[in-house]
BABADO-380868 format. One record per residue (C-alpha): residue number from 0; residue in three letters; chain; x, y, z. Coordinates in Angstrom, 2 decimals, always signed. Layout:
BEGIN
(senu NUM; "ALA"; "A"; (X; Y; Z))
...
//
This chain:
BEGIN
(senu 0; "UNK"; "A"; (+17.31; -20.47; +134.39))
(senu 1; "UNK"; "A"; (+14.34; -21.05; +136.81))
(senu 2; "UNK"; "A"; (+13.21; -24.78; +135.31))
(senu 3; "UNK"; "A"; (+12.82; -26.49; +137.82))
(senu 4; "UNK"; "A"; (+14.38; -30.24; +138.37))
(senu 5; "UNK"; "A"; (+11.73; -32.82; +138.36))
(senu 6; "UNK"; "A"; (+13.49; -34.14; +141.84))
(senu 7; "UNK"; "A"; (+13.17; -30.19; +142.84))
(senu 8; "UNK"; "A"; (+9.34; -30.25; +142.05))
(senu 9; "UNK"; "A"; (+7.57; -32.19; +145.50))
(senu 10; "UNK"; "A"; (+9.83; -29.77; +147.82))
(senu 11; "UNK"; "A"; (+8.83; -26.62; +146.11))
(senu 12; "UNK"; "A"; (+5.23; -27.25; +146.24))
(senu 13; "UNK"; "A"; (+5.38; -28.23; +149.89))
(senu 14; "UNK"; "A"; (+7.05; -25.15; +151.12))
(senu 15; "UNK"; "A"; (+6.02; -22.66; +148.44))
(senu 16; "UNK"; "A"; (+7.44; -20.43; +145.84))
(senu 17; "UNK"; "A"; (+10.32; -17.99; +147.16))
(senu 18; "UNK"; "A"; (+8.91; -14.31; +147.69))
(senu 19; "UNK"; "A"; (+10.24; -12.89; +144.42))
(senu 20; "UNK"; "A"; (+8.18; -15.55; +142.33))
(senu 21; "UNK"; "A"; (+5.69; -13.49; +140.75))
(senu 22; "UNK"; "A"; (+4.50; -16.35; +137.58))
(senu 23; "UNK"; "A"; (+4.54; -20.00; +138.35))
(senu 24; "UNK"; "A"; (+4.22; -21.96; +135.33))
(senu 25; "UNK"; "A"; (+2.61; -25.39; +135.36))
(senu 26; "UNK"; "A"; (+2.45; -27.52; +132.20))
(senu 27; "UNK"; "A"; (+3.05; -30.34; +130.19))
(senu 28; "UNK"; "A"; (+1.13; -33.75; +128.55))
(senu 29; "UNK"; "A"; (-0.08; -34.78; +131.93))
(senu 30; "UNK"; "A"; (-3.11; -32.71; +132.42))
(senu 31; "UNK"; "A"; (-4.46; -34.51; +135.56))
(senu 32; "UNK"; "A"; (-0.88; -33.33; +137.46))
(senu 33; "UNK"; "A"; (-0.78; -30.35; +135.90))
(senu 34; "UNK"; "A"; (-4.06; -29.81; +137.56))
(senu 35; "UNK"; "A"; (-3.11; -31.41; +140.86))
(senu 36; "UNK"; "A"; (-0.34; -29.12; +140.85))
(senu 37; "UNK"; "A"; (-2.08; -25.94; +139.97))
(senu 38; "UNK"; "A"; (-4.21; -26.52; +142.66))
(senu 39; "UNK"; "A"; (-1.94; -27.10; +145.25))
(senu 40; "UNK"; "A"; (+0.28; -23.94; +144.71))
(senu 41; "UNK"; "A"; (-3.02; -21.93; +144.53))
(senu 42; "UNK"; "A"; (-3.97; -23.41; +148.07))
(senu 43; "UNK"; "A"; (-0.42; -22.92; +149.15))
(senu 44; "UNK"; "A"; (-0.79; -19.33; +148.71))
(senu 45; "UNK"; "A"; (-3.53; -19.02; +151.19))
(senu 46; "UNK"; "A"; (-5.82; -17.54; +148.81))
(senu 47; "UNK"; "A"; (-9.65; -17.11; +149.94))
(senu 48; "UNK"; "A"; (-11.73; -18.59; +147.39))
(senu 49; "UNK"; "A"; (-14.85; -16.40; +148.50))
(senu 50; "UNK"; "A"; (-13.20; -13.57; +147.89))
(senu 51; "UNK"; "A"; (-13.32; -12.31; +144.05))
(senu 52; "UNK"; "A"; (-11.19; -9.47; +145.03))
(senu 53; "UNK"; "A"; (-8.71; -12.22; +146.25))
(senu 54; "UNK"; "A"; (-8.79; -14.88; +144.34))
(senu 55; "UNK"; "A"; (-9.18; -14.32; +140.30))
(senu 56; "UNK"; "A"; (-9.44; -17.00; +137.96))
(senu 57; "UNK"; "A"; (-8.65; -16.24; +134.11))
(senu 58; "UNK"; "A"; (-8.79; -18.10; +130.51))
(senu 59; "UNK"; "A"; (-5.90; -17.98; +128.77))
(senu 60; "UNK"; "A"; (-7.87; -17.17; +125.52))
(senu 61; "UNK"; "A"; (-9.50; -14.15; +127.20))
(senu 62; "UNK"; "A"; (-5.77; -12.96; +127.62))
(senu 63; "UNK"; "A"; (-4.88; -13.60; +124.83))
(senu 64; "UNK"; "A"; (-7.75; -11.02; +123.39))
(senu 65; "UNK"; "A"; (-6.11; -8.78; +125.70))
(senu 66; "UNK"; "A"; (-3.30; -8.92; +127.44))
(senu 67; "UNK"; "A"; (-3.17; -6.03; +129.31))
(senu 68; "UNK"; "A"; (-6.14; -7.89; +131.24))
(senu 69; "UNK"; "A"; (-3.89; -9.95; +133.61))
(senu 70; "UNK"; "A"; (-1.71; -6.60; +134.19))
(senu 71; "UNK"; "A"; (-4.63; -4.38; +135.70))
(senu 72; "UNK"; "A"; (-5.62; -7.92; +137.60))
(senu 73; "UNK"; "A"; (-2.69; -8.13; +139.46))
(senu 74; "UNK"; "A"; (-2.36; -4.68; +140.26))
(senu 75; "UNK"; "A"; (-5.61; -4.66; +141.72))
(senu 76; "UNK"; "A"; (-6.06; -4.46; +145.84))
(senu 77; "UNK"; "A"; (-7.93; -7.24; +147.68))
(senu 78; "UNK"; "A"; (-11.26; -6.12; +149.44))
(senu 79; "UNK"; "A"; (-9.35; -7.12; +152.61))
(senu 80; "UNK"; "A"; (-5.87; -6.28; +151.81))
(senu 81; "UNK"; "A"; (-3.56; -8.60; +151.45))
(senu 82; "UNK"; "A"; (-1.77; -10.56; +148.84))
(senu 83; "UNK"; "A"; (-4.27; -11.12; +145.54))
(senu 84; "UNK"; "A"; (-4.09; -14.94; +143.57))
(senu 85; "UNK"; "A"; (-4.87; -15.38; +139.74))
(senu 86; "UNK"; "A"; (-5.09; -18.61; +138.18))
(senu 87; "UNK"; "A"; (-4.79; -19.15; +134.33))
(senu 88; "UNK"; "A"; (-6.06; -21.80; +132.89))
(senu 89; "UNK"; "A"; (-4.87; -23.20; +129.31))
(senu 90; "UNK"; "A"; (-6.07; -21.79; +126.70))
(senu 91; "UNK"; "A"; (-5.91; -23.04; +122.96))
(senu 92; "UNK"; "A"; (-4.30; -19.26; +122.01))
(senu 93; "UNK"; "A"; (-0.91; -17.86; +122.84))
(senu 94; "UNK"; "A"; (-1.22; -15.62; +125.62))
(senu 95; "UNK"; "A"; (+3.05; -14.92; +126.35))
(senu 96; "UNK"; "A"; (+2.48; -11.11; +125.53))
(senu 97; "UNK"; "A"; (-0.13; -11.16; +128.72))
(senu 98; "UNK"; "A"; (+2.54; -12.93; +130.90))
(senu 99; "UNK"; "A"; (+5.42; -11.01; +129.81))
(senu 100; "UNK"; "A"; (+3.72; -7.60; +130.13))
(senu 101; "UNK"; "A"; (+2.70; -8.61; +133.84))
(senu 102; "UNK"; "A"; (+6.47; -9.52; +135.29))
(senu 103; "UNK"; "A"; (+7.32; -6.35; +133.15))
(senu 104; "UNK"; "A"; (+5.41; -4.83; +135.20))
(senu 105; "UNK"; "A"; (+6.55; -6.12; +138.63))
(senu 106; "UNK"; "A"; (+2.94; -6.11; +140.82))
(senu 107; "UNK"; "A"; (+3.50; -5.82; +144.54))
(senu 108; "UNK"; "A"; (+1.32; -8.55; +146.47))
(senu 109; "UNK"; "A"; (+0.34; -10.34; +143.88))
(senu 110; "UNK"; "A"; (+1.08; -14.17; +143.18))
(senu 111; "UNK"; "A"; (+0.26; -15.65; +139.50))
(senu 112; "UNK"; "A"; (-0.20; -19.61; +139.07))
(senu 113; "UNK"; "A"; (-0.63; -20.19; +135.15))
(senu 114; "UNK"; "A"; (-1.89; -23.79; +133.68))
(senu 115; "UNK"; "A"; (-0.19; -24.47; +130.29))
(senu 116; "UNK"; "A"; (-0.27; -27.67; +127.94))
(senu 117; "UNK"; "A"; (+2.15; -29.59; +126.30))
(senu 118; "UNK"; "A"; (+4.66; -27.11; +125.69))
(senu 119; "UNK"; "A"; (+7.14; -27.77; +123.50))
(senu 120; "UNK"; "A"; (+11.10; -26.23; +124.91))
(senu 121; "UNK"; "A"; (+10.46; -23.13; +122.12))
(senu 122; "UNK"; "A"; (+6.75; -22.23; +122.77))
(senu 123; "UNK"; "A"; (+7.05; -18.50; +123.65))
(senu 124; "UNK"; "A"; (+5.02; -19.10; +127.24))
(senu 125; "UNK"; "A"; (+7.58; -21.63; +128.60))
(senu 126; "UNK"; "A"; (+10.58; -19.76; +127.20))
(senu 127; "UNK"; "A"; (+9.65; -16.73; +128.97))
(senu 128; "UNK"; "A"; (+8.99; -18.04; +132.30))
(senu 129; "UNK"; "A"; (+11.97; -20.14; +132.19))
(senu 130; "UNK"; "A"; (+14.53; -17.23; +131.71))
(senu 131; "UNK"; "A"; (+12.77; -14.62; +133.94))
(senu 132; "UNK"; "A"; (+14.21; -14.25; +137.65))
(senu 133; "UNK"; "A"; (+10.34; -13.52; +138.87))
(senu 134; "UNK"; "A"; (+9.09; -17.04; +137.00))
(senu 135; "UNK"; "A"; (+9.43; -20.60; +137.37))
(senu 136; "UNK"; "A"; (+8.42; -23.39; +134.95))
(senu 137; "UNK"; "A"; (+7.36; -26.71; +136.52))
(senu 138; "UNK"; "A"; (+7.24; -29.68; +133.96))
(senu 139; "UNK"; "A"; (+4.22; -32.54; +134.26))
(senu 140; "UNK"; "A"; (+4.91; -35.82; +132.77))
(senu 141; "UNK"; "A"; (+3.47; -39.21; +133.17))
(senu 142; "UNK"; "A"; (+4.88; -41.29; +136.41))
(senu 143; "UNK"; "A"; (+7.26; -43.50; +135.74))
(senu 144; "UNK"; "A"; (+7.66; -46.48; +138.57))
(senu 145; "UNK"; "A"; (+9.34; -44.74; +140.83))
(senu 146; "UNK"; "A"; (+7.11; -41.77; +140.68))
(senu 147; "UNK"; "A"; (+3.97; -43.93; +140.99))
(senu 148; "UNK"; "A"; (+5.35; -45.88; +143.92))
(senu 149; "UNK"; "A"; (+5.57; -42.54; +145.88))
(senu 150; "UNK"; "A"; (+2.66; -41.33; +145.17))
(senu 151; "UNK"; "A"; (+0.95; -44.42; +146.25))
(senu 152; "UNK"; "A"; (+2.88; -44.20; +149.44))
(senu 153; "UNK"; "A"; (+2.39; -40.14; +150.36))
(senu 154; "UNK"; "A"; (-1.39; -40.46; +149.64))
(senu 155; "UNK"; "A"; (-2.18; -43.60; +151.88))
(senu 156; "UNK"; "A"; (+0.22; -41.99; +154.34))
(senu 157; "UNK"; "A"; (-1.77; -38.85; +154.79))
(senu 158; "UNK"; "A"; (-4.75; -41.02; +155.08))
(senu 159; "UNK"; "A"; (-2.84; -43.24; +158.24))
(senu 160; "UNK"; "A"; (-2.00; -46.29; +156.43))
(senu 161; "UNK"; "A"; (+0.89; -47.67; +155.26))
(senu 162; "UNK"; "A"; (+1.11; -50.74; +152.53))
(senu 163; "UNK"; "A"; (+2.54; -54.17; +151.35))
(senu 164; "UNK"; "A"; (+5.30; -53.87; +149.21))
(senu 165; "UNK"; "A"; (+3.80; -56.88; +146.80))
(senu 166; "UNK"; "A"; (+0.07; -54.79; +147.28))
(senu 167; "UNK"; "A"; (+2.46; -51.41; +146.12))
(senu 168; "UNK"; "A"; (+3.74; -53.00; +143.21))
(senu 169; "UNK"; "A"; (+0.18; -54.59; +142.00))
(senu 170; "UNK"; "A"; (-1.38; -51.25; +142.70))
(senu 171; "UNK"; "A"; (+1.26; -49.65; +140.37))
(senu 172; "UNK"; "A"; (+0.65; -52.07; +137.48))
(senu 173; "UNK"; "A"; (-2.95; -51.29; +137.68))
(senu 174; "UNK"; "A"; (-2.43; -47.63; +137.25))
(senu 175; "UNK"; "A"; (-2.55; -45.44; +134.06))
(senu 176; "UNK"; "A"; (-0.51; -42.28; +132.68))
(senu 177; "UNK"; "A"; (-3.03; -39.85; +134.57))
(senu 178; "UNK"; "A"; (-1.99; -38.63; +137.39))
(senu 179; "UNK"; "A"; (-5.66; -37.76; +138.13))
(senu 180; "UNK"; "A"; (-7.08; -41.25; +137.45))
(senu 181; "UNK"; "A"; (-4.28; -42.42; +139.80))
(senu 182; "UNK"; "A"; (-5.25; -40.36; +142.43))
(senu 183; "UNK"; "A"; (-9.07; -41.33; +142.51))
(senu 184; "UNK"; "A"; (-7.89; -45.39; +142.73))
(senu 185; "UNK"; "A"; (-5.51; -44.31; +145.56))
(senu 186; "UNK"; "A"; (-8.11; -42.84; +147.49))
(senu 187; "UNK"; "A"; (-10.93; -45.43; +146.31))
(senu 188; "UNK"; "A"; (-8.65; -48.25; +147.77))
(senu 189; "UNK"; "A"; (-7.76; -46.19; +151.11))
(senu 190; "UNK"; "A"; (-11.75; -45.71; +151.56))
(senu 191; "UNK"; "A"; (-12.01; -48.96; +151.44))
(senu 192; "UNK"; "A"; (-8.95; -49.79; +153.75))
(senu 193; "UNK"; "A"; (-10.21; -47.17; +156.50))
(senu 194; "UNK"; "A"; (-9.93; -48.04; +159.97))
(senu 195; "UNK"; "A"; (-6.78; -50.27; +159.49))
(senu 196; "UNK"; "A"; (-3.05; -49.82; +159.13))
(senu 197; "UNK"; "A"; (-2.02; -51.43; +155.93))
(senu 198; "UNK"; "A"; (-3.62; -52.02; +152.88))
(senu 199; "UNK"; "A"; (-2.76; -55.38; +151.84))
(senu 200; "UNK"; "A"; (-2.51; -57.17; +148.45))
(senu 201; "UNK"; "A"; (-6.11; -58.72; +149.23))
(senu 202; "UNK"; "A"; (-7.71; -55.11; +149.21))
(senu 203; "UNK"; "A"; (-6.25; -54.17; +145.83))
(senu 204; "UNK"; "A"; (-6.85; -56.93; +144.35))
(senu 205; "UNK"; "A"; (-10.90; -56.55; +145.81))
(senu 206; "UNK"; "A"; (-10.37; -53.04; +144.93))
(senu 207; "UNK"; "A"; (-8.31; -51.90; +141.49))
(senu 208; "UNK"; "A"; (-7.67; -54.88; +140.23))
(senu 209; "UNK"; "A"; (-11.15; -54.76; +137.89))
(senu 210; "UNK"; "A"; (-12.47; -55.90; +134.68))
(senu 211; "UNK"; "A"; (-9.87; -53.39; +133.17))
(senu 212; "UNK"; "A"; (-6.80; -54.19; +135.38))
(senu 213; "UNK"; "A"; (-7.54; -57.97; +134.60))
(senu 214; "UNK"; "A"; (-8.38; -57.27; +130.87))
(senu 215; "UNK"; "A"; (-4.91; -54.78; +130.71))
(senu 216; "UNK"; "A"; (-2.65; -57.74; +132.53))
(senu 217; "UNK"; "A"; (-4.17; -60.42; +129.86))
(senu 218; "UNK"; "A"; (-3.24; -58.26; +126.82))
(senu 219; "UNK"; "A"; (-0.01; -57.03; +128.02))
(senu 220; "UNK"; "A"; (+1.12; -60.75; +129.04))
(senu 221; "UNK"; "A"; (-0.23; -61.97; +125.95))
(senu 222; "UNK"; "A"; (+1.77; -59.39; +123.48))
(senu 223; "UNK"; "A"; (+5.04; -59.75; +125.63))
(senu 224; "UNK"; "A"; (+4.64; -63.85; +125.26))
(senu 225; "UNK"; "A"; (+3.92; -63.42; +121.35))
(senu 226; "UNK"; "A"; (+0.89; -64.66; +121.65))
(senu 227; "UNK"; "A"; (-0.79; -62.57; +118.65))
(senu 228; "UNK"; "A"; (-4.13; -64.06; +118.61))
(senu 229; "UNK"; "A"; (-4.66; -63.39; +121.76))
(senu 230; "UNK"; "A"; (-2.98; -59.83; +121.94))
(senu 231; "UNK"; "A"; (-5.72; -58.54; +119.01))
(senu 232; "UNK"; "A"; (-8.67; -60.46; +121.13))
(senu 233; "UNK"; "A"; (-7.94; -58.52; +123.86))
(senu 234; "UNK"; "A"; (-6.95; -55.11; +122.95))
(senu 235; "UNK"; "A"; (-10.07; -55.12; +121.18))
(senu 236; "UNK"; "A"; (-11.82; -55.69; +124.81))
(senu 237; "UNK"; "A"; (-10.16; -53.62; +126.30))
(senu 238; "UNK"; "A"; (-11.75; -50.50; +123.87))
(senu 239; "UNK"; "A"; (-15.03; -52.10; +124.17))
(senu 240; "UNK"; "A"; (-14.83; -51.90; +127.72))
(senu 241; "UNK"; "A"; (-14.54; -48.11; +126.90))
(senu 242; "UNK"; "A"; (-11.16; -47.43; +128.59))
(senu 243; "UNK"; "A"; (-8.19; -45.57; +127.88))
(senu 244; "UNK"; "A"; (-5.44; -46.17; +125.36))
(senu 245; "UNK"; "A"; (-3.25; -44.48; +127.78))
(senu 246; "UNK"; "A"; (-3.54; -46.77; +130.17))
(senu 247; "UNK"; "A"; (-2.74; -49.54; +128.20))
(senu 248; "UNK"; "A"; (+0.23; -47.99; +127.05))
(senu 249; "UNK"; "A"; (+1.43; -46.72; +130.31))
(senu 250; "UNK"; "A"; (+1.07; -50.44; +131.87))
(senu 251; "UNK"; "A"; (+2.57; -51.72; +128.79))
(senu 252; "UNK"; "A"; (+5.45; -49.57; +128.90))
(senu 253; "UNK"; "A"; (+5.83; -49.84; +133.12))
(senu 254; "UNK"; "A"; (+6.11; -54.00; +132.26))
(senu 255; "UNK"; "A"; (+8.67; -53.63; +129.57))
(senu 256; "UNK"; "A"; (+10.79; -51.66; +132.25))
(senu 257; "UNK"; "A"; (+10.07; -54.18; +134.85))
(senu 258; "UNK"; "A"; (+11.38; -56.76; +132.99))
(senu 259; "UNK"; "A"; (+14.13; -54.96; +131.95))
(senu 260; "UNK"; "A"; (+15.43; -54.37; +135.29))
(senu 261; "UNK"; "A"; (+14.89; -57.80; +136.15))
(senu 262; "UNK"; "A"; (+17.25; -59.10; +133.58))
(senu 263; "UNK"; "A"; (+20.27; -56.17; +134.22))
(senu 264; "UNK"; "A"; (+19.82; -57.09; +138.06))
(senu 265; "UNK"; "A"; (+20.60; -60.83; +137.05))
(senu 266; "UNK"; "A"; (+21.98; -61.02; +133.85))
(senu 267; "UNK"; "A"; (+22.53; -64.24; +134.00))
(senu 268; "UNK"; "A"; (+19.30; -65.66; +135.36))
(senu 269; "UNK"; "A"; (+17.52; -67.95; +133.99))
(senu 270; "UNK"; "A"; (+13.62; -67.59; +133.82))
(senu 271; "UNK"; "A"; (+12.36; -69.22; +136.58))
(senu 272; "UNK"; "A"; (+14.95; -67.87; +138.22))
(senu 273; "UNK"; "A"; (+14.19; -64.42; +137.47))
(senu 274; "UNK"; "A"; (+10.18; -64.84; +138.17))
(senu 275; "UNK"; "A"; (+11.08; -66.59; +141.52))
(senu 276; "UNK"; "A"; (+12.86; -63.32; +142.73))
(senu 277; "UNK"; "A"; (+10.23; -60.80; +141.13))
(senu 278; "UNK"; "A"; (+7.99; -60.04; +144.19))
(senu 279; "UNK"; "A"; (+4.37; -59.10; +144.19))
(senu 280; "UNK"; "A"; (+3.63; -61.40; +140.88))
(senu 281; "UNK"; "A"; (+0.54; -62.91; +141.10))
(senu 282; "UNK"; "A"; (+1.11; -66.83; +140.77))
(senu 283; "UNK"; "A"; (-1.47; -67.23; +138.08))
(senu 284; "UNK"; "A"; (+0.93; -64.93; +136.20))
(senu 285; "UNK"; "A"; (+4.33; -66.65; +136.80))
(senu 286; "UNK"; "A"; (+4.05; -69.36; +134.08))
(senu 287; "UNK"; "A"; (+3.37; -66.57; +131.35))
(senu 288; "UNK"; "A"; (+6.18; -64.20; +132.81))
(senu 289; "UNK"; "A"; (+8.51; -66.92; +132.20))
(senu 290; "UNK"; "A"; (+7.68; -67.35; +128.62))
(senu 291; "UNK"; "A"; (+8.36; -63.54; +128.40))
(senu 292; "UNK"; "A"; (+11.73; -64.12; +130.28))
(senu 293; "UNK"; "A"; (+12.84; -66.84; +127.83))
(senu 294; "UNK"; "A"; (+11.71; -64.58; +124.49))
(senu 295; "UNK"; "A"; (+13.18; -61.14; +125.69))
(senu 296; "UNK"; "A"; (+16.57; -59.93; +125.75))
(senu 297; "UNK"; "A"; (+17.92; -56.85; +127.44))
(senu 298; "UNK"; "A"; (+18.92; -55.49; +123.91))
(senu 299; "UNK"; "A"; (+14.90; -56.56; +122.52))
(senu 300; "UNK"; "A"; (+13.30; -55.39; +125.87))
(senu 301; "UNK"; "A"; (+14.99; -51.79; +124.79))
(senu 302; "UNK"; "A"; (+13.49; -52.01; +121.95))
(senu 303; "UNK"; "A"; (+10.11; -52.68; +123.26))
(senu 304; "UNK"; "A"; (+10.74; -49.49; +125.95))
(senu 305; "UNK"; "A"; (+11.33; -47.38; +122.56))
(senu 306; "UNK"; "A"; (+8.47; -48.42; +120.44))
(senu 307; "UNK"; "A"; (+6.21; -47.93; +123.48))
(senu 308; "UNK"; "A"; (+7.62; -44.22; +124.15))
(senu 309; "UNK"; "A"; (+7.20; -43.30; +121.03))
(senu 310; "UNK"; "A"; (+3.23; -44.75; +120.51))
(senu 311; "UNK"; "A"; (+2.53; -42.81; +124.02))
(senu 312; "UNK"; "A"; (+3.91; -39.38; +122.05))
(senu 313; "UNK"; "A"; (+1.47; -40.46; +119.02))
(senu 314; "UNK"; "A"; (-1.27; -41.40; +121.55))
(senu 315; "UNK"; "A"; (-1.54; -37.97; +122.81))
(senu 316; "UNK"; "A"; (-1.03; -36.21; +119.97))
(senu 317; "UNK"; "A"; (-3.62; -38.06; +117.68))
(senu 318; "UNK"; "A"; (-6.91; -36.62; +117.47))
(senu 319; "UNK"; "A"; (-10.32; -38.16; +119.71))
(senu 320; "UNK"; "A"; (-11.20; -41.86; +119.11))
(senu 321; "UNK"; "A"; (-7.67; -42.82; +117.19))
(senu 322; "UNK"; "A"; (-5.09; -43.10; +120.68))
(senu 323; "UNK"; "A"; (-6.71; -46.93; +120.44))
(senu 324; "UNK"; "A"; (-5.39; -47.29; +116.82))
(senu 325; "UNK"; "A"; (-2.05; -46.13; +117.82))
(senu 326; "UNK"; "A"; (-1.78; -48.26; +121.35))
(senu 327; "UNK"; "A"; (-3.57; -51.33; +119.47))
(senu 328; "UNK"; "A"; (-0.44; -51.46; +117.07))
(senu 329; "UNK"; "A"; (+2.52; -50.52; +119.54))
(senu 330; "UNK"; "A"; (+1.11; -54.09; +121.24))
(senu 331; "UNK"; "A"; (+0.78; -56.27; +118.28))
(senu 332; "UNK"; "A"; (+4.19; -55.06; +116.82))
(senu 333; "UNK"; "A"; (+5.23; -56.40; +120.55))
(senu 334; "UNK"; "A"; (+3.38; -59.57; +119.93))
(senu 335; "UNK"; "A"; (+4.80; -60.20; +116.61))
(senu 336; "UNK"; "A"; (+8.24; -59.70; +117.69))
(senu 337; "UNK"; "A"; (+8.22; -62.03; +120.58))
(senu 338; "UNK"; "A"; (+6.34; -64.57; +118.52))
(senu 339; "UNK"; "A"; (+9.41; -64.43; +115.94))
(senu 340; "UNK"; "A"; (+11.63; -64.91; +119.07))
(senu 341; "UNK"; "A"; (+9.70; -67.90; +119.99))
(senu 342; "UNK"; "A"; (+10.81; -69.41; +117.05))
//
């Protein structure tokens, strides 16, 4: 099986692909790191993008009108020697045939990167390249926590700074499911942090923490506290201010898990207890996050986690203009239940 292991993924693209990797898959729901990724093994393999004879970039559609199209591509000899790249992008047909004719036919000096979508663990692309010695399959998903924390760290780091744990954490709340739309705050904030060491909790909260970031924290704090009023006022903002259901789920979802952990790490805490040792909460929030503390338990806030997963699942699958719908409800349902635990 060539999968490879999400904790696999970060070493793989900084070092390469071994020799015999022919096909390296990229895919899943997150299409901003499946693009981040693409691009990175594609840069990784030294390719020059002036030269067409080097470089080739392919739909997958067009392959999948002929598949013997990527075949006589990689067989095909750079105008300057050397090894030749071709990038696939996703395509809304199923171009396997294409892929599976190519590591049939075992191209010397050539090096394929190939963008898929959300592919499910039968789709005939991912299947192949998962059980062929020449392939490997690298999965996308949305960052969880720890994944977001990391990639707030690496990206300031190549930049020269370094940053607050309490401006880390803030940062992360203020982040979405797209790795793409993550990236462009990161580097927003370290433009705006250049020429110093550390960013600080100040600069984020000058920086990221916007009309959305202070629209998202007032809706999620307001559904977690049962506040249902409230919760509908706001989510309703939050699509007027034209932004994306995503992100309010993926915040949503990163809070639920937050205080989650809180109450494992201390399970018998009380709630001021438990929002005196959370660090990197703004104080204005405290009062709120204690109300949440006193209406959640660890068997509820599971709950919560699994009504959330599953509304991110129905967020991306639903068709253009209805994710809202489907993140609007995951939030009230939230609201109503911690209303009812209220009393």
């Amino acid at each position: 099986m060539t999968a490879v292991r999400p904790g696999d993924i970060e070493g793989l693209l900084r070092r390469g692909p071994e020799p015999r990797i022919l096909v390296v898959l990229v895919y899943g729901p997150d299409t901003g790191l499946v693009a981040e990724r693409a691009t990175r093994l594609v840069k990784g393999m030294g390719a020059d993008p002036d030269d067409p004879f080097a470089m080739v970039k392919l739909d997958g559609d067009t392959l999948a009108s002929d598949p013997g199209r990527l075949v006589d591509e990689a067989g095909t000899i750079g105008l300057f020697g050397g090894s030749r790249t071709i990038w696939v992008r996703s395509g809304s047909r199923n171009y396997a045939p294409a892929v599976d004719a190519v590591l049939k036919s075992e191209p010397e000096g050539a090096r394929i990167v190939v963008e898929g979508g959300d592919l499910a663990k039968s789709s005939p692309l991912r299947t192949l390249c998962e059980k062929s010695s020449r392939a490997l399959a690298i999965p996308c998903y949305a960052d969880d926590p720890r994944a977001l924390a990391e990639l707030i760290e690496a990206t300031l780091r190549e930049r020269g700074l370094g940053i607050d744990r309490d401006a880390r954490e803030l940062l992360a709340t203020s982040l979405g499911a797209d790795r793409r739309a993550s990236l462009s705050e990161i580097e927003k904030l370290a433009l705006y942090a250049a020429g110093r060491e550390r960013v600080e909790i100040e600069d984020v909260e000058a920086i990221v923490s916007d009309v959305g970031a202070s629209v998202l924290n007032t809706l999620i704090d307001a559904a977690f506290a049962g506040r249902m009023a409230e919760a509908e006022r706001e989510s309703r903002r939050f699509r007027q201010e034209g932004l994306d259901a995503s992100v309010m789920l993926g915040a949503a979802l990163r809070h639920a898990l937050a205080l989650l952990n809180a109450r494992l790490d201390d399970p018998g805490g009380t709630p001021g207890s438990l929002v005196a040792n959370w660090r990197g909460l703004h104080f204005r929030r405290k009062a709120i996050i204690e109300t949440q503390f006193a209406r959640w338990s660890p068997n509820g806030l599971r709950q919560a986690v699994a009504a959330l997963q599953e509304a991110v699942l129905a967020c991306r699958r639903a068709e253009a203009g209805l994710g809202h719908a489907h993140a609007s409800a995951a939030l009230l349902r939230i609201a109503g239940a911690a209303a009812r635990r209220g009393g």
